[in-house]
C-alpha positions in Angstrom: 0.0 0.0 0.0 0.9 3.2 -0.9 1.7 6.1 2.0 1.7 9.2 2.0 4.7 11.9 3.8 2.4 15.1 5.0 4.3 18.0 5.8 2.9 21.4 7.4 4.4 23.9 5.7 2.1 27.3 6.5 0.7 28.3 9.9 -3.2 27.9 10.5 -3.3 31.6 12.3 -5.9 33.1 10.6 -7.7 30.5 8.6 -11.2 28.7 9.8 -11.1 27.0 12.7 -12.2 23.5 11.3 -8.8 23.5 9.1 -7.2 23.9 12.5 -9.1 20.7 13.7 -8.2 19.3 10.4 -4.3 19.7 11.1 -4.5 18.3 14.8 -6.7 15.1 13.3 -3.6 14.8 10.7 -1.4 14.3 13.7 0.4 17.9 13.0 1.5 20.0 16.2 4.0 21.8 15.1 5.1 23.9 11.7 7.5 21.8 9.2 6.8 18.4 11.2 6.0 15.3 9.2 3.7 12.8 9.5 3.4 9.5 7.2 -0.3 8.2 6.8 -1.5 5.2 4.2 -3.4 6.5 1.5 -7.1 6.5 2.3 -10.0 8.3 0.8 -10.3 9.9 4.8 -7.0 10.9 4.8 -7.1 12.4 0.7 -9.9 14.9 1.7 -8.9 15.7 4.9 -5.6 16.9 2.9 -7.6 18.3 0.2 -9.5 20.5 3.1 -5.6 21.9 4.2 -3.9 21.6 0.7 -2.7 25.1 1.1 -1.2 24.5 4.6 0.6 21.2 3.9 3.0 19.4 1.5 2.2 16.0 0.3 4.6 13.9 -0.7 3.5 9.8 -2.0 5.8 7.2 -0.5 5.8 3.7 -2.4 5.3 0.7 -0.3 
């Protein structure tokens, strides 16, 4: 299975507050920290709701 490397790349200050929630439920705390999730249809529009925050980068298995 495919995975996919998320980094946050832009801060959240200022944008809606469900895109915050959206960050936390990616497993994000923290500007430029990674997280490596398996490619999902959850997980592809929960990054589709932040794609201008993040960075995605696909991972082969």
């Amino acid at each position: 299975m495919t995975n996919l490397c998320i980094v946050w790349i832009k801060s959240g200050i200022g944008y809606d507050k469900t895109q915050k929630r959206t960050l936390k439920a990616l497993g994000l705390h923290r500007l430029n920290q990674s997280v490596v999730h398996s490619d999902c249809g959850s997980v592809r529009g929960m990054i589709n709701k932040v794609k201008h925050l993040v960075k995605v980068e696909v991972e082969g298995s």
